[in-house]
Every structure is written in C-alpha cells, then in structure tokens.
C-alpha positions as CSV (number, residue, x, y, z in Angstrom):
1,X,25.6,28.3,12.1
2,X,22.3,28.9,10.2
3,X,22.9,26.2,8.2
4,X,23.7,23.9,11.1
5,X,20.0,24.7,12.6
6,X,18.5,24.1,9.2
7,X,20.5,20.5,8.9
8,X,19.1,19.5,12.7
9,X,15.5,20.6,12.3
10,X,15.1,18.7,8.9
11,X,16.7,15.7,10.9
12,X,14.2,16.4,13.7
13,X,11.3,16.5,11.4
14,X,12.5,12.9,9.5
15,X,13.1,11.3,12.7
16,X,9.4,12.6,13.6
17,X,7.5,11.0,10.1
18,X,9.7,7.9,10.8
19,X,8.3,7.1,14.4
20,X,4.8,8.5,12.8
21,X,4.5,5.2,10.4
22,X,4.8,2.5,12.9
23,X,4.9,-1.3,11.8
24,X,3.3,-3.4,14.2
25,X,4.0,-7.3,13.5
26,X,0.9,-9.7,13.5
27,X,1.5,-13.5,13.9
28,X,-0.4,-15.4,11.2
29,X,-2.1,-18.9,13.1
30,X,-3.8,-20.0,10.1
31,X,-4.7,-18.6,6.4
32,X,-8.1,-19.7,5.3
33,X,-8.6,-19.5,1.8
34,X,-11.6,-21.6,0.5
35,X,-15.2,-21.1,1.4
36,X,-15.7,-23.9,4.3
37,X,-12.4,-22.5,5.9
38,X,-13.7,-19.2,5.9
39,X,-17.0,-20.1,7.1
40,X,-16.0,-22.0,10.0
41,X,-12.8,-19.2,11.4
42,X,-12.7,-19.6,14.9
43,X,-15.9,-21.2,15.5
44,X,-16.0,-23.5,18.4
45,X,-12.7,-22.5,19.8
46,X,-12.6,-21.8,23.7
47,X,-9.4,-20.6,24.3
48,X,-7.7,-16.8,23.6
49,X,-5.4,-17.0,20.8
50,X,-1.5,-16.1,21.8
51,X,-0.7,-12.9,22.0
52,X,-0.9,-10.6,18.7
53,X,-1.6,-13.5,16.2
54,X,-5.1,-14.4,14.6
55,X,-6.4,-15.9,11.6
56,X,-6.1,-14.2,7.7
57,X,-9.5,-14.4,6.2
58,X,-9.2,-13.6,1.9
59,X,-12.0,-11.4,0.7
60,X,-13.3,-10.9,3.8
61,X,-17.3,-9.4,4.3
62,X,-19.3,-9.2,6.8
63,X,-18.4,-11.7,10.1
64,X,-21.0,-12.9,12.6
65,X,-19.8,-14.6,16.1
66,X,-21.9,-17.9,15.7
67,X,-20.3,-20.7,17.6
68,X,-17.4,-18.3,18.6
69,X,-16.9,-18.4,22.2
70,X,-13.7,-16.2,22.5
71,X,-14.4,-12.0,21.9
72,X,-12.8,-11.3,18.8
73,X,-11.5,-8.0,17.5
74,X,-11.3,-7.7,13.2
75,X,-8.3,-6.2,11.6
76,X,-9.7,-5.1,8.0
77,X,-6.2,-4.6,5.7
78,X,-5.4,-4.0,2.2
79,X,-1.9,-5.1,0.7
80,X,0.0,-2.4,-0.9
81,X,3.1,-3.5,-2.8
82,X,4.9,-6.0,0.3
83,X,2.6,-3.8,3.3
84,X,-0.4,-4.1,4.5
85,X,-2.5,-1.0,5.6
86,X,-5.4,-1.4,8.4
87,X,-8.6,0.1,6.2
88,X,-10.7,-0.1,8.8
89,X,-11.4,-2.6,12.2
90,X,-14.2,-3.9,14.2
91,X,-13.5,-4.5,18.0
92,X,-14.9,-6.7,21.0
93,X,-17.0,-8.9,19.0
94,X,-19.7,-10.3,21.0
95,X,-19.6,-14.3,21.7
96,X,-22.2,-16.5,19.9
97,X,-23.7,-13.1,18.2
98,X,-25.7,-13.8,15.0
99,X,-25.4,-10.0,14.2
100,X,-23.8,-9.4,10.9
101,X,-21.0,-7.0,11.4
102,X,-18.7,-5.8,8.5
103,X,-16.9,-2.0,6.9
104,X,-18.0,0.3,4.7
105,X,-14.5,0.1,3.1
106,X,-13.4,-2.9,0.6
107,X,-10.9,-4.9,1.9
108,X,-8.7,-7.9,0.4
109,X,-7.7,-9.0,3.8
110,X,-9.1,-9.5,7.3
111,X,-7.4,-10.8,10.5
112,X,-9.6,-12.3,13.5
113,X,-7.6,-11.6,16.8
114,X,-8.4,-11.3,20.4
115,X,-11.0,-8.5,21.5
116,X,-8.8,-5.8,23.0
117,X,-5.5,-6.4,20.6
118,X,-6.6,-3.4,18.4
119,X,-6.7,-0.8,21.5
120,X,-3.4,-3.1,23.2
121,X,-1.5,-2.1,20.1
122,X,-2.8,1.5,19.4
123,X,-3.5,0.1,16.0
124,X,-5.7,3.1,13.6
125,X,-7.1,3.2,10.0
126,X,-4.2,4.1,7.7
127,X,-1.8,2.3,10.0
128,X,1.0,-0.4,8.5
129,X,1.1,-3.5,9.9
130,X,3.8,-6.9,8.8
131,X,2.4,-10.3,8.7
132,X,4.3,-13.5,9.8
C-alpha cells in the first residue's frame, strides 16, 4: 500500500514539473536578417498583427518606435538546442517613440508582437516558447 502512495505522489509531482514548462507557439510573419530589414521592422505599418505572430529580429539590441504606429511588445529569446527560452521582454512600446529601449541580458533573438501579447499569454523570463 505504501509503495502505491510513493508510485502516485512521484506521478503527481511529474505531472506538476510537466504543466510547470509550458510551450507557447509564436507565429513567425517575417524573419529579418540583414541590416535595412532590421532597421525598417514594423515601421510604417498601421494595422495589429494577427494574433500571437510577430516578426524575428537576429541579434537584436536596443529597439526604438520611430515610424511604428501599432504598440509593440518585444519577446527577447535565446535558442537552446531546437527551444527557445524568453531571456527577458519589453512591453507596450509606445508609438512613434525615439526612446531607445533594450535588456540587460544578450539575446540572439527578438520577436516584435502586439503590446499586450506578453501579459495575454502569461509569457515570463525563463519561459520556452516554439516558433513557426
């Protein structure tokens, strides 16, 4: 009987650290790779992006909100092995801002999505997240 307890609490606490590491699922709009893409994002766009999808910066540093009309929330990620872990985030990015905004932490990857996604999903630093 003891043994049976033991068995359904170690179950319990796997099920627990499973549900713990959630995946959320990001749909890539556009990858900018070069300079002039990465300069340019989501300048003079008017309209919200769809729902939980944005645009993948590479080497990403700080971001200003020049000629961006739509708040933006940044996803800061790093790519371990085939996931990639939110290293940190700025949200509700102010339209036509010319503050610089950026992290303290290096990241390889950033993802521009609309202001309000990362509180929408519950996303936090340390959190996996897929890419399509």
């Amino acid at each position: 009987m003891k043994l049976i307890i033991v068995f359904l609490f170690l179950l319990l606490i796997i099920r627990l650290y499973i549900i713990r590491e959630k995946y959320t699922t990001i749909h890539i709009l556009k990858h900018l790779k070069t300079p002039k893409e990465t300069a340019k994002g989501l300048m003079f766009v008017k309209k919200p992006l769809p729902k939980n999808s944005g645009y993948l910066f590479e080497n990403p540093s700080n971001f200003w909100m020049k000629n961006t009309y739509i708040p933006l929330d940044i996803i800061f990620i790093n790519k371990d092995k085939d996931k990639y872990k939110i290293v940190g985030y700025l949200e509700n990015m102010v339209p036509r801002s010319l503050e610089s905004r950026g992290i303290q932490t290096k990241s390889n990857y950033a993802i521009e999505v609309n202001a309000g996604t990362i509180k929408h999903l519950n996303l936090k630093i340390g959190d996996i997240i897929t890419l399509d």
